[in-house]
MIPA-492591 format. One line per 4 residues: number of its first residue (from 1); for each residue x, y, z of C-alpha. Coordinates in steps of 0.1 Angstrom, whole numbers, plus 2048, in hexadecimal, padded with zeros to 3 digits. Each point is the difference from the previous one (the first is absolute). Example, Ala and Ser with C-alpha at 12.3 -4.5 7.8 and 13.67 -1.06 7.14 Angstrom:
<nodes>
1) 87B 7D3 84E ~ 80E 822 7F9
</nodes>
This chain:
<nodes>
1) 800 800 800 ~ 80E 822 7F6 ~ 809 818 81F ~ 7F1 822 800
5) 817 81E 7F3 ~ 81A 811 81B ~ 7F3 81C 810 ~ 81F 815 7EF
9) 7F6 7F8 7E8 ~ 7DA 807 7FF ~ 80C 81F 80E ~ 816 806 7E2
13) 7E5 7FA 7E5 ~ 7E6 815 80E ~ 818 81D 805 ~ 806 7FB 7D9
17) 7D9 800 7F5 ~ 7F7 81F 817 ~ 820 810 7EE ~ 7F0 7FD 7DE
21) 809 7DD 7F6 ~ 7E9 7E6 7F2 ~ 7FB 7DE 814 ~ 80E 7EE 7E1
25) 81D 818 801 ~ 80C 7F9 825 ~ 7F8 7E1 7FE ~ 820 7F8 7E3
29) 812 81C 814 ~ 7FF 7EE 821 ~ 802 7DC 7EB ~ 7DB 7F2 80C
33) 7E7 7F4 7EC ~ 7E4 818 7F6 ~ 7E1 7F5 80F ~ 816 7FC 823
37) 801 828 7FC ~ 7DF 805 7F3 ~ 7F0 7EF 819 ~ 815 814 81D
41) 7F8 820 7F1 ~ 7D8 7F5 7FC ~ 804 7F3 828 ~ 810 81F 80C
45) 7E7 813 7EE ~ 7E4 7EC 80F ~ 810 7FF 821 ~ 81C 818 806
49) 813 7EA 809 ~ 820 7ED 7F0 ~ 7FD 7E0 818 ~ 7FA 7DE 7F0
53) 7E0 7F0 7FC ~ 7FC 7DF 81D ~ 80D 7E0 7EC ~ 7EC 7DF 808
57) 7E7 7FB 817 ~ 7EB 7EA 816 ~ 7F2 7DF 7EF ~ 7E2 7F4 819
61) 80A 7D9 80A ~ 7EE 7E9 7E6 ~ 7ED 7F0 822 ~ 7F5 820 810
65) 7E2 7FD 80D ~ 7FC 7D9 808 ~ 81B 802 81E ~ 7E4 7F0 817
69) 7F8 7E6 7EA ~ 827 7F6 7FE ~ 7FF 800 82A ~ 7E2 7E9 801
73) 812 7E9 7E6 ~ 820 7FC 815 ~ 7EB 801 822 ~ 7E6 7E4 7F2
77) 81F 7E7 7F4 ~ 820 80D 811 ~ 819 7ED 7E8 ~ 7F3 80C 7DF
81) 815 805 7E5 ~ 803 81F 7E5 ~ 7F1 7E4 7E6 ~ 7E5 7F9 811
85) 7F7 824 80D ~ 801 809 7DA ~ 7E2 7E6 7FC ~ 7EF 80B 81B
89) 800 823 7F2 ~ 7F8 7F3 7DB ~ 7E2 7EC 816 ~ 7F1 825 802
93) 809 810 7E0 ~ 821 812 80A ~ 81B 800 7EB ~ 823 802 812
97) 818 7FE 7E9 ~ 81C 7F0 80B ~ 80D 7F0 81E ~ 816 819 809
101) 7E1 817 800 ~ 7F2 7ED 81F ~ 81D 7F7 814 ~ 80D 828 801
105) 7DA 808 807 ~ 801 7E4 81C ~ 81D 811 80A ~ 7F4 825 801
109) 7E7 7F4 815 ~ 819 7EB 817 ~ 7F1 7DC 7F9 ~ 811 7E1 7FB
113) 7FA 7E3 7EB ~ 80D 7DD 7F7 ~ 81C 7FE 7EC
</nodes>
């Protein structure tokens, strides 16, 4: 994943645009690519400010929502595998995805289950 621009350098290329230059022009003067400085000058524009936009965010676990029904499961039969908790949940019409999906939900929610 590409890293946002230095701040120098942000710096730099807006100093250049509110001189008279064109984004395309500061952008081969500072050696970017031109829609990394169009897109600064529309933000700072939009926002006044020269800071980056957030990069990633929050995915919502795939099992969100059913973390009762996973405590019942391992509280009804207390050596229950990942397999078997996947049928259970398929039982009911929930896809989980992998196993790996469980066991780190199991684990969020500080259960344990057969190996």
């Amino acid at each position: 994943m590409a890293a946002p621009l230095s701040q120098d350098l942000r710096r730099r290329l807006m100093q250049a645009v509110e001189v008279g230059s064109s984004a395309r022009e500061a952008a081969r003067r500072f050696a970017v690519s031109e829609s990394a400085a169009i897109k600064l000058v529309r933000r700072v524009r939009e926002t006044g400010s020269i800071q980056p936009a957030r990069i990633g965010g929050y995915r919502k676990p795939l099992l969100a929502g059913h973390e009762d029904l996973l405590r019942e499961l391992v509280a009804i039969k207390g050596t229950i595998t990942l397999a078997e908790i996947k049928v259970r949940l398929a039982e009911r019409g929930i896809e989980a995805g992998c196993l790996t999906t469980i066991w780190s939900t199991l684990r969020r929610l500080g259960l344990s289950h057969k190996k």
